[in-house]
N, C-alpha and C positions, 0 to 999 in steps of 0.2 A: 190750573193755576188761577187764584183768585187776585184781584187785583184794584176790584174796588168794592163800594159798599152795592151796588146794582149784583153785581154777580156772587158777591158774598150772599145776600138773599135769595137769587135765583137757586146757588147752587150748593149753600152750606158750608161746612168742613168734617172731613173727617183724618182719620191717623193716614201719614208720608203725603197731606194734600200741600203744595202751596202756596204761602200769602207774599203777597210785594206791597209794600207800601212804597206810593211816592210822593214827597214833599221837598219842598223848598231845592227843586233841581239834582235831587240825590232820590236813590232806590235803597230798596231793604229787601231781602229775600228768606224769608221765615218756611219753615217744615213744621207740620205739624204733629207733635209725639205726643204718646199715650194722655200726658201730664202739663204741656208746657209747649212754647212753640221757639225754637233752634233757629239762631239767624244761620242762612247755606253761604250768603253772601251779601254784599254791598259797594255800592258806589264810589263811597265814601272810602272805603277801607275799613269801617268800625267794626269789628266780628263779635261785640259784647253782646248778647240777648238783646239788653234793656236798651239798645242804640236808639228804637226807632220812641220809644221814653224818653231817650234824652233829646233827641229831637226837637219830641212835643212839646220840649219843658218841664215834664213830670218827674217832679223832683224825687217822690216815692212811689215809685213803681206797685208794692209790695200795699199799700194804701187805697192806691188808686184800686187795684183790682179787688179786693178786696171788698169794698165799695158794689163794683161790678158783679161781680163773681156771686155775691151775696154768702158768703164763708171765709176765715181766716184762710189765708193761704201762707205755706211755706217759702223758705228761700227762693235763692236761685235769680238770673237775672231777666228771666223772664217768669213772675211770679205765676208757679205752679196749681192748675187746676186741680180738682179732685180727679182721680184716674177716668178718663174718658166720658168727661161731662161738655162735649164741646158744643152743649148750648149755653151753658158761662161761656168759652170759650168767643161765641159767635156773639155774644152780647157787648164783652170789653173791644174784641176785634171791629166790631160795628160801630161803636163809640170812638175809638180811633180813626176809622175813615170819616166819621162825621166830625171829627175834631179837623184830617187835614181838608175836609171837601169845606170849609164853612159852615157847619150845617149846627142849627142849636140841636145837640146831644141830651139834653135836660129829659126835655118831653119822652125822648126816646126812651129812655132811662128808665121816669116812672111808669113808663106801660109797661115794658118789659120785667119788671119785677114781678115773684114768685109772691101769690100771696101769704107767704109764712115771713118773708123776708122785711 
């Protein structure tokens, strides 16, 4: 189980791993599948994908990742990777813990980008 951005880089992600995000005194419990990541459960009661999105305030989810991911992505409420690329995966997911830890995401951003991208 990963749980913050420390152990998301010690230990990655890969398919059935997973993610909790916690902010603003509520939990998010994410699985992670071939394409996309499944909320299992939450706090709060919200079982929509994009909860821990609404959360942040990300009004487009589907935007935002996109952005990240460096590819269109398809539907869905937690927008869909390409089938088991889950170093996009670990790049939006790391951006999010650095959105709820404080952390400027910016920098991170442009290192992490593919240079085709």
């Amino acid at each position: 189980m990963v749980e913050n951005l420390k152990e998301l880089q010690e230990w990655g992600l890969d398919y059935e791993d997973v993610v909790t995000f916690k902010v603003k005194g509520e939990w998010y419990e994410y699985s992670v599948e071939n394409d996309y990541l499944r909320i299992q459960d939450s706090s709060d009661g919200n079982d929509n994908n994009n909860a821990i999105f609404q959360v942040l305030g990300i009004k487009d989810p589907a935007t935002f990742a996109e952005k990240h991911y460096g590819y269109k992505v398809s539907g869905g409420g937690w927008p869909e990777f390409e089938d088991e690329d889950y170093v996009a995966l670990i790049r939006l997911v790391s951006i999010l813990y650095m959105m709820i830890e404080g952390m400027d995401w910016k920098e991170y951003f442009e290192a992490t980008l593919a240079p085709n991208e």
